[in-house]
Structure formats: C-alpha cells, structure tokens
C-alpha positions as CSV (number, residue, x, y, z in Angstrom):
1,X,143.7,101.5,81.7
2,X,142.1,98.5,80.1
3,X,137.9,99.6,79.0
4,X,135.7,97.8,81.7
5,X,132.5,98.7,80.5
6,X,131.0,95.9,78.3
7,X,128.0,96.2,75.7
8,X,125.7,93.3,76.2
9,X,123.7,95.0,73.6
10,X,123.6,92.6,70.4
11,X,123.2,89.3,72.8
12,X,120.2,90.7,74.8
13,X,118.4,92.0,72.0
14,X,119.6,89.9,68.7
15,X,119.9,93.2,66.7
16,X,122.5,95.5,65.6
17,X,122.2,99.0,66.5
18,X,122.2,102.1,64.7
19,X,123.1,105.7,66.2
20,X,122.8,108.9,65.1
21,X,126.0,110.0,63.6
22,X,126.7,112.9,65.9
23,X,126.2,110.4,68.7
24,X,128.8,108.2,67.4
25,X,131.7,111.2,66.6
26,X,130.6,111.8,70.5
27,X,131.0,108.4,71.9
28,X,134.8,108.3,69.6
29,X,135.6,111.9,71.7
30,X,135.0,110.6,75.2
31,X,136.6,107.2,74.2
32,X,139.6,109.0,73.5
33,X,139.0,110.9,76.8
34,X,138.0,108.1,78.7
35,X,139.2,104.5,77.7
36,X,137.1,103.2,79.9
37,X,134.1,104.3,78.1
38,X,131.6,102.0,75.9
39,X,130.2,102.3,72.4
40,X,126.5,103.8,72.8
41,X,123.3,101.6,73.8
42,X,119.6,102.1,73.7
43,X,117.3,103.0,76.7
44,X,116.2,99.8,78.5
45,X,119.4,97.8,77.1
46,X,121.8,96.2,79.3
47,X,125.1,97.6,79.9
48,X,127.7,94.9,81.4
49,X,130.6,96.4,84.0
50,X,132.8,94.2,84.7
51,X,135.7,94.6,87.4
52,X,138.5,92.6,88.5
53,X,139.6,92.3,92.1
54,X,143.2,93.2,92.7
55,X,142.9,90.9,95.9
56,X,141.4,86.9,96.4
57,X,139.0,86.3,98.8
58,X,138.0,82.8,101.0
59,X,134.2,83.2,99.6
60,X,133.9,86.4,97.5
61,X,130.3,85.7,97.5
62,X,129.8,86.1,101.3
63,X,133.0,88.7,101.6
64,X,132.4,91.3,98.9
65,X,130.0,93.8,97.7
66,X,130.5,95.6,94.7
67,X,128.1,98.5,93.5
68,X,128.3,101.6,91.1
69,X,126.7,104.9,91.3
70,X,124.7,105.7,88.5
71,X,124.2,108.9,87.4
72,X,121.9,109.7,84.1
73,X,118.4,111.9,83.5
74,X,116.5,112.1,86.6
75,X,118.2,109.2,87.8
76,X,120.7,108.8,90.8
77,X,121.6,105.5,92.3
78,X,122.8,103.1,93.7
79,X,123.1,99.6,91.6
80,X,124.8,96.4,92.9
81,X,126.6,93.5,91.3
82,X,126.9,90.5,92.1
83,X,130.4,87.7,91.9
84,X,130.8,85.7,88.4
85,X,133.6,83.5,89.0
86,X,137.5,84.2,89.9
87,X,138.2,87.7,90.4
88,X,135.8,89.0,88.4
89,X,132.5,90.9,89.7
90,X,129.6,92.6,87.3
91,X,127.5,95.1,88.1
92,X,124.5,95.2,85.4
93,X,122.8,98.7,84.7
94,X,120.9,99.9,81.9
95,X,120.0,104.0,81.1
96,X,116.3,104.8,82.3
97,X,115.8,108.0,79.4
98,X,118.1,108.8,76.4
99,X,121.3,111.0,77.6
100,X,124.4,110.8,78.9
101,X,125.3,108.3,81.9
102,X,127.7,108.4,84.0
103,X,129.2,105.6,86.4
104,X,131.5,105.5,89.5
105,X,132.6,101.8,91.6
106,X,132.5,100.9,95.0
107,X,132.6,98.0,97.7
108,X,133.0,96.8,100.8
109,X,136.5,95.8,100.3
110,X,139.6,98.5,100.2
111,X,140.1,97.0,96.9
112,X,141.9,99.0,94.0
113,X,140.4,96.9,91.3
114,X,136.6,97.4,92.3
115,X,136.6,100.8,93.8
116,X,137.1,103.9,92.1
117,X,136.5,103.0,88.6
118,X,134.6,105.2,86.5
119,X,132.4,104.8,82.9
120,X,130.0,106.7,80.6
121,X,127.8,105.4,78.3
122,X,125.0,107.1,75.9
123,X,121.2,105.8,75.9
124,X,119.5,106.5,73.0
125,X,116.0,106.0,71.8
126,X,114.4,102.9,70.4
127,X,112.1,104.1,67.3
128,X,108.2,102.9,67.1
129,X,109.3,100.5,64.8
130,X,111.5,99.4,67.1
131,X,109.3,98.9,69.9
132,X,106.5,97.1,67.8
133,X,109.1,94.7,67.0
134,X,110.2,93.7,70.4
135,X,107.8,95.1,73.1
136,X,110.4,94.8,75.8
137,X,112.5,97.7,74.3
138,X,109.3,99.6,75.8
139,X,110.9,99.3,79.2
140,X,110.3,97.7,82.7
141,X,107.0,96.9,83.7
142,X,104.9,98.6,86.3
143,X,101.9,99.5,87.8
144,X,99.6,101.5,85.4
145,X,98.1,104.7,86.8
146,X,95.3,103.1,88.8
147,X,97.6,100.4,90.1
148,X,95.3,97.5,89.1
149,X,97.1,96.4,85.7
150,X,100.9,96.7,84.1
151,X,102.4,98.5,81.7
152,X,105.7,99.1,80.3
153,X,107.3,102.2,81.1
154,X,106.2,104.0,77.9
155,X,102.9,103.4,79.4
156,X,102.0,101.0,76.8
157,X,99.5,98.1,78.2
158,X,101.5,95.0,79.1
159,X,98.9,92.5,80.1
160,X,101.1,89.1,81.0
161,X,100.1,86.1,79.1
162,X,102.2,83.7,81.2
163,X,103.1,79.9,80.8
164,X,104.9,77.6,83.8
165,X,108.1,76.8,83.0
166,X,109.4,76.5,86.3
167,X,113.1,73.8,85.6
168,X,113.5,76.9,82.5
169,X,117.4,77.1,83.8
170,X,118.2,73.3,83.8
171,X,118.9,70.8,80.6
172,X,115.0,70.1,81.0
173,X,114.8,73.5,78.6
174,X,117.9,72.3,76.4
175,X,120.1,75.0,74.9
176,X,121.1,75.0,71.5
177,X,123.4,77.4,70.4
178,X,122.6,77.2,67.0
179,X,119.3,79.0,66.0
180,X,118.5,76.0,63.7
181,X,114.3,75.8,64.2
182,X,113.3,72.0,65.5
183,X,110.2,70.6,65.3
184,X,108.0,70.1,69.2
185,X,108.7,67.4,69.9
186,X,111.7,65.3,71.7
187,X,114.8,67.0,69.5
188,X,113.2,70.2,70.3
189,X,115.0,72.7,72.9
190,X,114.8,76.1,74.6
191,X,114.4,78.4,71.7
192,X,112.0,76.1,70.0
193,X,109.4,76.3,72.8
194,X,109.4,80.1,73.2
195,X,109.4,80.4,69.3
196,X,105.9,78.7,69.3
197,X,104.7,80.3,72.2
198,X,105.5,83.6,71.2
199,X,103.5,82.8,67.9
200,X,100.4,82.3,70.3
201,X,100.9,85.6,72.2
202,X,102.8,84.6,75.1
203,X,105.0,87.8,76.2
204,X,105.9,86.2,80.2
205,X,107.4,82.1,81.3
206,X,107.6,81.6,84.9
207,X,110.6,80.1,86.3
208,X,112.4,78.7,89.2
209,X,115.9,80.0,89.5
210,X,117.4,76.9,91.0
211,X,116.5,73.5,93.0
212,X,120.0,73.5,94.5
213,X,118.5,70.6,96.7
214,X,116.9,67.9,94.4
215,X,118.7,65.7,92.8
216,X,117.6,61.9,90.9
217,X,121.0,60.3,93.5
218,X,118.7,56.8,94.7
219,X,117.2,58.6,97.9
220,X,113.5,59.2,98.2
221,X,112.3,62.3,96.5
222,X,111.1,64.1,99.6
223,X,114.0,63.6,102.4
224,X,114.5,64.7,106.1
225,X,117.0,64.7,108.9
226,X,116.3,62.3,111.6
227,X,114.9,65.3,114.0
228,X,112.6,65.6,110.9
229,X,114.3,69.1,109.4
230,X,113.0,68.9,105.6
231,X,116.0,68.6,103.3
232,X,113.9,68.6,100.1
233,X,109.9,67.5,99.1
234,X,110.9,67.2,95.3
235,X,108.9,65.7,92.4
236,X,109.6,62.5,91.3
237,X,111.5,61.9,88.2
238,X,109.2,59.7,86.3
239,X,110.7,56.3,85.8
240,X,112.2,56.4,89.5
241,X,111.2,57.0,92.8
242,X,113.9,60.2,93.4
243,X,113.8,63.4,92.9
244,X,114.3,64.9,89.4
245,X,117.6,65.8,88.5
246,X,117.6,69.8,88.0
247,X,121.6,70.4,86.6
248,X,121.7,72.8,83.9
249,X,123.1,71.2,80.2
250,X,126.9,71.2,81.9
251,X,125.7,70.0,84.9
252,X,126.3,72.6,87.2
253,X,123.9,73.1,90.1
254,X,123.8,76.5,91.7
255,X,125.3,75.7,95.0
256,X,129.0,73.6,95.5
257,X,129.0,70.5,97.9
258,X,130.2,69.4,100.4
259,X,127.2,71.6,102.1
260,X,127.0,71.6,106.0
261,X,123.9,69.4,107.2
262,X,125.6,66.8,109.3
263,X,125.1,63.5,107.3
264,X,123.4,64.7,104.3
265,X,127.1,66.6,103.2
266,X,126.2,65.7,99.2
267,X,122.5,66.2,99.1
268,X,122.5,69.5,100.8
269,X,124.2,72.1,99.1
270,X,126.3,74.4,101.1
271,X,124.2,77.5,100.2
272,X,127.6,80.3,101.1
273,X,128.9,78.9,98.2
274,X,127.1,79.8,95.0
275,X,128.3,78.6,91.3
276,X,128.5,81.4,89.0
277,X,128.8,78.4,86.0
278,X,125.3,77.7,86.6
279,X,123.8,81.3,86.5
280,X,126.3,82.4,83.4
281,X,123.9,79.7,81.4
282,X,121.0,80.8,82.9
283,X,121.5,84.5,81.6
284,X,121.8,83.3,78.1
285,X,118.3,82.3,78.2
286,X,116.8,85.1,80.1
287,X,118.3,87.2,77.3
288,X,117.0,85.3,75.0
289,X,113.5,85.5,76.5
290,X,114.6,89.4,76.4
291,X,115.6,89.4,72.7
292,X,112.5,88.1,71.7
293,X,109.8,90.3,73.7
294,X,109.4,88.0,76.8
295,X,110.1,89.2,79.8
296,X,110.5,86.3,82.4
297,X,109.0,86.1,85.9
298,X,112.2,84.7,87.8
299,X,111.5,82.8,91.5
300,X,114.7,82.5,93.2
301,X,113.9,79.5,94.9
302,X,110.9,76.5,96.2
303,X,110.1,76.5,99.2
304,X,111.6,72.7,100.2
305,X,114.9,74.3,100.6
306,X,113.8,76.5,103.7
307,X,113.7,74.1,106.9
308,X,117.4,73.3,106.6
309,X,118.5,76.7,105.1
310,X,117.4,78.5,108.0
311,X,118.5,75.6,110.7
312,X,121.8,75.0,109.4
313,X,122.8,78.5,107.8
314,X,122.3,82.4,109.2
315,X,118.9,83.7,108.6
316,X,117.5,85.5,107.5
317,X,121.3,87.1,105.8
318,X,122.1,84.3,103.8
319,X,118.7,84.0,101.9
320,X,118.5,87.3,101.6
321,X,122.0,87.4,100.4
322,X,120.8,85.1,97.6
323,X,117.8,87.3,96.7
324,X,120.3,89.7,96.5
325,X,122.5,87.9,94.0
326,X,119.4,86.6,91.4
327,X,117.8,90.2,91.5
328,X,121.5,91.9,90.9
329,X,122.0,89.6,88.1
330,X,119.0,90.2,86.1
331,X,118.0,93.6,87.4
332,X,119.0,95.0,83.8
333,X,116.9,92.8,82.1
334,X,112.9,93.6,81.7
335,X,111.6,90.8,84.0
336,X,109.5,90.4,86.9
337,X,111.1,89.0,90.3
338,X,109.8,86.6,93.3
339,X,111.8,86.3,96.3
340,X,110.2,82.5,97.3
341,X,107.9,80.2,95.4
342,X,106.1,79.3,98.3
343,X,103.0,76.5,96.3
344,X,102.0,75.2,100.2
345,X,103.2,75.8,103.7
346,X,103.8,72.1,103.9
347,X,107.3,71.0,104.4
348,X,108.2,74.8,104.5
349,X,108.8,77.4,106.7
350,X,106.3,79.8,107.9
351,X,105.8,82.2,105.5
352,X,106.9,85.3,107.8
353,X,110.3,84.2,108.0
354,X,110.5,84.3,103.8
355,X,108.8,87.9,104.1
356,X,111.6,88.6,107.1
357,X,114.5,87.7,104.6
358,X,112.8,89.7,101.3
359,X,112.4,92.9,103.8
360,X,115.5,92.2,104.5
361,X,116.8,92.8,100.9
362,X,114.6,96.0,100.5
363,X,116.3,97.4,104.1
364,X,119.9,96.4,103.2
365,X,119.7,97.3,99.4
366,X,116.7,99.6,98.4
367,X,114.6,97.8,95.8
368,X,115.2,97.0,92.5
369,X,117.0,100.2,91.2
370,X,115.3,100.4,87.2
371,X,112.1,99.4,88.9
372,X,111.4,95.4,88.4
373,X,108.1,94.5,89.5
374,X,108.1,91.8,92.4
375,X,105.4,89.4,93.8
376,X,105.3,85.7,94.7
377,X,103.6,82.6,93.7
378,X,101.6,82.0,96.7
379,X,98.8,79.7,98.2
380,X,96.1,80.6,98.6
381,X,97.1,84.5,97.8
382,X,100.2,86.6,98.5
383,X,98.2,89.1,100.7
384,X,97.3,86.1,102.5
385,X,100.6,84.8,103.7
386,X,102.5,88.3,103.5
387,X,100.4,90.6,104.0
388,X,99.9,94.3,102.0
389,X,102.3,96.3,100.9
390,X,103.3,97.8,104.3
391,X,104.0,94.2,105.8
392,X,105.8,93.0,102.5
393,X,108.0,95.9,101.7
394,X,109.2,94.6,98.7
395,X,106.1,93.2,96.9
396,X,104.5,95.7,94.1
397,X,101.7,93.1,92.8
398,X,99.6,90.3,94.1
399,X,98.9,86.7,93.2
400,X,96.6,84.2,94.1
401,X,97.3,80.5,93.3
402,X,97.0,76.7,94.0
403,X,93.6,76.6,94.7
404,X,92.8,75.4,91.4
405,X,88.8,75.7,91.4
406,X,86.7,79.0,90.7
407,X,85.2,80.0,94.3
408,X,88.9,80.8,94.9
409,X,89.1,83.9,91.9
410,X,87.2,85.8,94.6
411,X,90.8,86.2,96.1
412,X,91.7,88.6,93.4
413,X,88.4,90.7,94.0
414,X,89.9,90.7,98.0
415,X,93.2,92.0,96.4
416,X,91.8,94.3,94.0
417,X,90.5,96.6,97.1
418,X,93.6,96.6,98.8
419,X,95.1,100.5,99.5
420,X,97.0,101.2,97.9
421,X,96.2,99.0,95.0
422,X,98.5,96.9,93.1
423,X,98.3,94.6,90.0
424,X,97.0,90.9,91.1
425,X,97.2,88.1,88.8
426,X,96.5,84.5,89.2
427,X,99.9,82.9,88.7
428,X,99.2,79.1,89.6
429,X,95.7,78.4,88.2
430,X,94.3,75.0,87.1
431,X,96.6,73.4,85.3
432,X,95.6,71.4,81.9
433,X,95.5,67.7,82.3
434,X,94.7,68.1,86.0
435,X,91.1,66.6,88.4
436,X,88.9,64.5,85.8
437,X,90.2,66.0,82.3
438,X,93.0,64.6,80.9
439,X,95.1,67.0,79.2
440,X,94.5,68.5,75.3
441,X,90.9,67.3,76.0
442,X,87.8,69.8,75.6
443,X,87.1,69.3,79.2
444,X,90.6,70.0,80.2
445,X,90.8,73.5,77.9
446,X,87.2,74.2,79.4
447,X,88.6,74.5,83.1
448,X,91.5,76.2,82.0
449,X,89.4,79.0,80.8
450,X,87.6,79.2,83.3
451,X,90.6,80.0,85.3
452,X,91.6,82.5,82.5
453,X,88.3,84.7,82.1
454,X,87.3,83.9,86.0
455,X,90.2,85.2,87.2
456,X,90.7,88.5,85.2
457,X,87.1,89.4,85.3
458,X,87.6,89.0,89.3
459,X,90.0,91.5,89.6
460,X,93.2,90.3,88.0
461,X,93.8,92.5,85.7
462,X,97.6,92.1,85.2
463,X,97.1,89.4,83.5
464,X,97.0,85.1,83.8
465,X,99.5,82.5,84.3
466,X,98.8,79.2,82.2
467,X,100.0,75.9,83.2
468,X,99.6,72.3,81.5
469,X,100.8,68.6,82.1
470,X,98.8,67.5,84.9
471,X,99.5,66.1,88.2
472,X,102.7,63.9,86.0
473,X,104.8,67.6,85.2
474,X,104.9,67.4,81.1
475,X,105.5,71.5,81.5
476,X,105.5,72.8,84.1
477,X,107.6,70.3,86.0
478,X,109.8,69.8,82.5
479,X,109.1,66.3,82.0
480,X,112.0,64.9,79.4
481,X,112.0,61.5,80.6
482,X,110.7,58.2,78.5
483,X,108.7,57.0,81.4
484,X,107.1,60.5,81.9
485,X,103.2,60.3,81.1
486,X,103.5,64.0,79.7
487,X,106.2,65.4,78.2
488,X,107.1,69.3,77.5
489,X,106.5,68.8,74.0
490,X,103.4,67.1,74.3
491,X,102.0,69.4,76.7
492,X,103.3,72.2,74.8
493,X,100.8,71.4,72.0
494,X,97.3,70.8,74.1
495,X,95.0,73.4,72.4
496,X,94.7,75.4,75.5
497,X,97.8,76.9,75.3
498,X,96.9,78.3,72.1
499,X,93.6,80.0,73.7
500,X,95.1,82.0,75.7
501,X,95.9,84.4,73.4
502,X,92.1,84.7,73.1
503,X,91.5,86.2,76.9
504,X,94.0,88.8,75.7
505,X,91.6,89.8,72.9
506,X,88.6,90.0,74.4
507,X,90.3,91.8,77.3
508,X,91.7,94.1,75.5
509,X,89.1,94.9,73.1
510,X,88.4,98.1,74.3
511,X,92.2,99.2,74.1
512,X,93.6,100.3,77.4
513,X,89.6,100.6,78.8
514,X,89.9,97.3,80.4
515,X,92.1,99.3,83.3
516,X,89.1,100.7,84.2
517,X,86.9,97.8,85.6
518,X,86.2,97.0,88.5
519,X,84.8,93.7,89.6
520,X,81.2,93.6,89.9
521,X,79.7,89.6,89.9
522,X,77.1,90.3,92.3
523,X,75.4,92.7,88.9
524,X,74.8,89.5,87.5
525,X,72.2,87.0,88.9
526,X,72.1,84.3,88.8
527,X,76.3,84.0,88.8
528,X,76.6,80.6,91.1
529,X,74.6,77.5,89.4
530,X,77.7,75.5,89.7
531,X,79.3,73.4,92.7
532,X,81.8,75.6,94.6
533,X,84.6,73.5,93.7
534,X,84.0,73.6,90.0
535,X,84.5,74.9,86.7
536,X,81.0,74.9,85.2
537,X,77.9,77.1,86.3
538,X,79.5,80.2,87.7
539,X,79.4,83.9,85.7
540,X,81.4,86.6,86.0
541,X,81.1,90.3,85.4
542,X,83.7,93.8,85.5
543,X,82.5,97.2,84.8
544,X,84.0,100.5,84.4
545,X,82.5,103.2,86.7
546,X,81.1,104.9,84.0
547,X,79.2,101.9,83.2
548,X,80.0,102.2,79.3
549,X,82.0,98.9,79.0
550,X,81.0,95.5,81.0
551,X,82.5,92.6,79.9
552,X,81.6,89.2,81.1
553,X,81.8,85.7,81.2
554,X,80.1,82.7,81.2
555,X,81.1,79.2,82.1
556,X,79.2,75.9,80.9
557,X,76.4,75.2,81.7
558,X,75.1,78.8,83.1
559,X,71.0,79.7,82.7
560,X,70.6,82.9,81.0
561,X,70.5,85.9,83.4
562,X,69.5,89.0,84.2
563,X,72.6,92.3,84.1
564,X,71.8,94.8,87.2
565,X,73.5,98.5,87.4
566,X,73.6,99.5,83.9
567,X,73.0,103.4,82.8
568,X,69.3,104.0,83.4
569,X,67.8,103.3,80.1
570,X,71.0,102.9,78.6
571,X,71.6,101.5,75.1
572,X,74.3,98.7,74.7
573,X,75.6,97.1,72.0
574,X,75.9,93.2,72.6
575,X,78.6,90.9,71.4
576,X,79.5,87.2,72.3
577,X,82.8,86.3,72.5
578,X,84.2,82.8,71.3
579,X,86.6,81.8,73.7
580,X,87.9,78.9,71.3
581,X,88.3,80.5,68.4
582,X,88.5,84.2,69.4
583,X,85.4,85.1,67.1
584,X,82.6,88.0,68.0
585,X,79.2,87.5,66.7
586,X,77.1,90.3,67.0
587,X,74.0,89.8,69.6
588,X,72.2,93.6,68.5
589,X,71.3,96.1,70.8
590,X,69.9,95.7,74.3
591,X,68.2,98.8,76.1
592,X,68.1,98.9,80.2
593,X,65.0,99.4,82.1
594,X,64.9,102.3,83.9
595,X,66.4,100.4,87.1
596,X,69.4,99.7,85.2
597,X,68.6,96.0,84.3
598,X,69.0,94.4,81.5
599,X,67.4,90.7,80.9
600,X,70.2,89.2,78.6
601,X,70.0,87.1,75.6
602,X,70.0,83.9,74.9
603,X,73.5,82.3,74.2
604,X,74.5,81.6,70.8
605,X,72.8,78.4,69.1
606,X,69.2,80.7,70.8
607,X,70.0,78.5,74.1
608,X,68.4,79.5,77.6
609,X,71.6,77.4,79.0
610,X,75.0,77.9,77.9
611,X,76.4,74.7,76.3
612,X,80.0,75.7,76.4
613,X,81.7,79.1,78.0
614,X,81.0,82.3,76.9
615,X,81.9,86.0,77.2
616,X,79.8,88.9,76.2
617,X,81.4,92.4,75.7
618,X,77.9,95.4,76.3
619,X,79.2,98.7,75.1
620,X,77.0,101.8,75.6
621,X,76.3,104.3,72.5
C-alpha cells in the first residue's frame, strides 16, 4: 500500500525539525507496521492526507465528500477535505497536544480509494524557543478567558495588528519563488511586502479568497442582467473603465466558464465548478504567511457575487458548499475565517441569506474542527447585520467597519456587552489617504490613529485592522497598474503603517492587564469637543474593575479634562504616550479626590489643548 499521509511540515513552517530520538526509532517501528504512516510533526503543524479516488466523477466537487476521523489527546473528530484536482482529494489535519494520532477515511461515495484508509502520526512539542521565533507554533487563536480579546492556544496574548490586503491570492501580490529580498517598490512581490510588515509588528493580512466574477474584459466595472440581477460592482482598474482583473500569477480564476447566467456565459463563472489551480497557489502564500508568524484572516468571497449566485445557482447549498471548501482547505493552518465580506448591503443580498448559508456550514459540518476563529467584515457591525452568537452560529468574534469616522467606535462598546462576550475588533477602519488627507500625510496618519486607539479603547480589544491607499486602492485594492494614483508599494511605505506597532505597545503595556478593561468614556469629561463625523476632539477612556490601570486617549485638538471613578484618594502614576514615535514621558503622580476624580494634566509642551493625539496610561501604587 503506497504511504498517503504527507508532511507539509518544512513548507508551512520554513524549518527543519528535530525529534527526540526515541520518538524517531518509534515513528521507524510503526512505519514498518504501518506503511501508510508519516514521519513525526509538531503540535499546530499541518499534516497533508492525500487520497486517490478509485472512481471519476461528472463534478467531484458537487458529488464527493471526503473526511477522516481523527483520533489524538482529548481529541475526537471529525475533519473534512476538500477536491484538488483529478482524482485526488486532501483532507488537512494538524495534532491539537503532543501524542500519538490516529486517522481513519470516509465519504459519501462507496469508493475504495477514499474510504477505509488509515494513518498515524506523532505531535510533538515546539520548545519556547521555538515559539518566540514564530508565534504561530503557539497554536490557533481564540477567545481569552473573558471573551473580550485572543489568544493563542497556549494562552499567550495574540492581539491582531492587521493590514488589508484583500486581491492577497491574485498576481496583484506577485509570487516569487525564490527568497531573493526586493526592494518596495514595483519589482517587489508577495514575500517582500510581508517581510517589511512583519518588521513593524504586523502578525494578521486580511484577504479576499477569490473575485470569481471581476474581470478588466471591456464591460463596465459594475454590471447587471437586464431584470437588473447584479452580476458584479467591481473596482475599476485604474487606466480603464472595467473591473480589475483578479487572476492569480497563472491566470487561473477560481471558478471554470462557461457559467450559467443566460447571456453573461463568460463573465459569470459557473460557481459548481471550482479550480483547484487557483487555490493550490493560494496555499503557498497562506503558508508562507504561516511560516513567518502571520496568521491570515481569509474572506471567502465580496458580496457583488451574491444576487446572481443565489438566482441562478441552489441556495443556500452551493455557497455554503464553497465555505465549506476555503475553510477545509486552510483549517490546518492558524488563521482566522469569514464566510462573506459583506463592505455595504448595496448591490448585495440581504444579509440574512449570507448568515442562512454560514449556519448552514456549522449544521451540515460542525465548525471548524482545531478551532479557527470566525467573524466577518461587516457594515456598520457584524452584530448588526447577523445578529449574536445564537443568530449567527458560526461567528466567535465581532467586527465593526466602514463607517470610517469616530462616533461609530461606540459600535465596539455595543459589542463588548454582548452575552456571551466575544472578541470585537474594527476590521475596516479609516483607511490612509481617504476624506481630506491625502495619504503618507500627518493628517492622513492622524485619522488613522484615531481609528487605532478609538477603537480599542472602545471595546475592541482583539485588536485593529489597518488599511491605506485611499479611495484609488494602492493596498488594499492592490493597485499594480501605471495609471493607478497609489500603488501597493507606495502605500506600503506611508508612515502610518509603521505606527501601528505603537497601539500594540501602549496596549499592551501592562502585559496581559489590558484583558481586563472595560470601556468607560463617559469617566472622562469632557470626551466630545469634536464634530461627530471626525477625527479630532473626541477622548477615550478603558478601565479595569479594579480601577488600577486606565488607559486613555486623546485625539487633536482635545481641552484638558477632568478623570471621574478612580480609587477614592487613590495614587496614580501618570505617563503620556507618543503615539508617533512610541515614547513614554513621565507626567509624576496624580492623587484622586475623595470622589474619585482626578483633574488631569496638561499635555505635553504644558498645553491646556492637545496639539496632536495623545494617550496617557494612570497606574495605581
């Protein structure tokens, strides 16, 4: 019996791998017993299975399911693959807890070469060392104990420092295969922008999976039937007045053609027929994401696509078939998962029918089985459109987005008090080089922290999504063109992007303390001198219950104010926060009334006004 049990080990993480010798004389016994078992891997490493169908199939991606059984330390399960092409079907696992695993194969198919096969493989433990290196050997992320931040499963903080890469899986990210370093700018590629982002502390990129329906083929970039059934609202490729091209570098897109919209054959894919080509390049840059401590957060598709998926296609099976397929693929590697990136519900379908098709997916297969987190780009806020938890079945943390200005943070605050509480994060903030500041100026880093601190102090304590290029694309929409006004690697290098690692800083100052806050603005008076729909003149504050730790924040052009709710008489030590630089400067101690107020310094440069943003950390003692 040939081994069907393949180590993606070395290309997920980029490392060889050592085991302890008595590990590797067992691995050579069972080999011997069992040819179908594999060399050893860490915990939290992916481990490839690959079976071949003894029988062809019209459309193996409609016609077959393929799972295994997975057996291993307090773990018993059911995992399911997915169709790569041919006759060949994976199912991608990974071992939870060091041990022994154990594997059996199944489907839906009386099928001799998918059901019945068996495996073992043996986790071991990553060393500290190991885990400093690449924080994603720490395992899949999750709620922390209060359900208000992540973590990874060794309980270590994970607080996501996101940037918006949403065309990540097509040529607009180019793949190299050599790891030859370029320079950012127009040579550059894939491994060259998460290279310098990962120098600034990024640890999360938010992608689109595919945009099976755009395409730059001469027809306006936002299309419809003559009943008006959307068939895509795309962006415009700069220089034209279609919709971007979004092929991957061998110009596969991830649906075949001719699709099934009468009239529109090749500009509406047929969505029953997937292209494994497509998604086989796409894995080599989640796993690269993987190898290098990112862990992506994947959206399986935009929200143009729906009107004609669900008028010319089953719904809600064959979108949720497709959820199916992107979280099967990629459950094995430490990532977060969206079922819809739903921006607007313009040139959409109601949002209800997108939660009907992700319930579906937690109804059919159970949800993810190693425990990927899952939430949605949303506007204005997930619990908005979906609902809680008991309404979305398979969401496990919040977002708030699109509504770029700061009376909207008070979204997260909404969704911190949700029971039971999950992580809430705002995934599609302001976006650098949007409203009146073009991007990489002062102005245009100004409103984007604004949207950093704002947000987290409001309640998002999971972390912050940054975007930058404008209303043009440059990153977030991958802008490669000549004509583009911003261009990934222009965007890339806006001084913004580069502050972000700052909010993590001062956030996590206090080590994994910052869990503890809760949102408390209304302590702080006065906290609205700024118009609504702003960035300037609005402060923020979180506390912890205990009152020992407040940390807030300041946007330009805030008066000095007065800090309510502090320990009776309470010593604090005061420290201002650079939110450009990342640099404390001591502000001495401060001593509450015995109401619990405290009248708070000036800001630095002995101003009653803030001239710039601020934060200030109070600690008691």
């Amino acid at each position: 019996m040939a081994r069907n049990l393949i180590s993606k080990s070395r290309a997920q993480d980029g490392l060889s791998v050592s085991v302890p010798a008595l590990l590797v004389i067992a691995a050579v016994v069972l080999g011997f017993l069992n040819p179908a078992y594999a060399d050893a891997h860490h915990v939290w490493q992916k481990v490839e299975i690959a079976l071949n169908a003894s029988k062809s199939y019209d459309n193996p991606y409609t016609d077959v399911e393929v799972w295994v059984d997975l057996r291993g330390p307090g773990f018993n399960k059911r995992c399911y693959g997915f169709w790569d092409g041919g006759s060949t079907f994976r199912v991608r696992v990974l071992g939870t807890a060091p041990g022994t695993w154990t594997w059996r194969s199944g489907s839906n198919q009386r099928d001799s070469g998918l059901n019945d096969k068996t495996g073992t493989f043996i986790a071991t433990a990553w060393s500290e060392a190991d885990k400093e290196e690449n924080p994603c050997r720490r395992g899949m992320i999750r709620a922390s104990a209060n359900g208000h931040a992540f973590q990874y499963a060794d309980r270590t903080p994970f607080f996501l420092l996101g940037d918006t890469w949403w065309s990540t899986p097509t040529f607009r990210y180019r793949w190299h295969d050599d790891d030859t370093p370029r320079p950012i700018g127009p040579n550059a590629g894939f491994k060259d922008y998460v290279r310098f982002r990962r120098e600034q502390g990024f640890n999360c990129f938010a992608m689109i999976a595919a945009f099976p329906n755009w395409a730059n083929d001469g027809k306006p970039r936002r299309l419809a039937t003559d009943d008006g059934t959307i068939l895509r609202a795309a962006w415009q490729q700069p220089g034209t007045k279609s919709a971007k091209d979004m092929h991957d570098e061998d110009g596969n897109r991830a649906f075949l053609f001719p699709g099934k919209v009468p009239g529109f054959e090749n500009t509406f894919p047929d969505v029953d027929r997937i292209n494994p080509g497509y998604f086989r390049n796409l894995d080599k840059k989640i796993d690269y994401l993987n190898a290098n401590g990112v862990a992506p957060f994947i959206e399986v598709s935009r929200r143009d696509i729906g009107q004609s998926w669900k008028k010319f296609y089953q719904w809600p099976e064959s979108y949720t078939r497709y959820i199916q397929y992107i979280w099967s693929r990629y459950q094995a590697n430490i990532c977060l998962f969206s079922p819809i990136h739903f921006d607007t519900s313009g040139a959409t379908i109601p949002a209800k029918d997108w939660n009907q098709a992700a319930n579906r997916v937690v109804e059919k297969y159970g949800h993810p089985p190693f425990g990927t987190p899952a939430g949605t780009n949303s506007n204005p806020s997930s619990l908005h459109n979906y609902g809680h938890t008991d309404k979305a079945k398979w969401l496990t943390f919040h977002q708030i987005g699109n509504r770029r200005t700061h009376n909207y943070y008070s979204l997260l605050t909404e969704i911190f008090n949700t029971k039971p509480a999950v992580p809430g994060i705002n995934g599609e903030p302001y976006y650098a080089g949007m409203h009146d500041a073009p991007g990489g100026t002062p102005n245009s880093a100004l409103y984007c922290r604004s949207g950093m601190y704002g947000s987290v102090l409001s309640g998002g304590l999971g972390g912050h999504i940054y975007g930058a290029g404008g209303w043009d694309g440059g990153l977030w929409g991958g802008n490669v063109e000549d004509a583009a006004e911003n261009h990934i690697w222009d965007a890339m290098k806006w001084p913004s992007g580069g502050q972000m690692r700052h909010l993590a800083t001062f956030v996590l100052s206090e080590g994994r303390k910052y869990r503890q806050l809760v949102p408390s603005r209304e302590l702080l008076q006065p906290n609205e001198s700024g118009k609504p729909e702003g960035y300037t003149g609005w402060a923020y504050c979180a506390c912890t219950g205990k009152k020992d730790l407040f940390l807030l924040y300041f946007e330009k052009d805030c008066p000095k104010a007065m800090l309510s709710g502090t320990l009776s008489g309470g010593r604090y030590k005061a420290t201002w926060f650079n939110t450009r630089t990342g640099e404390w400067i001591d502000a001495n101690a401060l001593r509450a009334d015995s109401s619990g107020k405290i009248s708070l310094p000036n800001f630095p440069s002995d101003s009653g006004v803030s001239k710039t943003d601020w934060g200030l950390k109070l600690t008691s003692y």
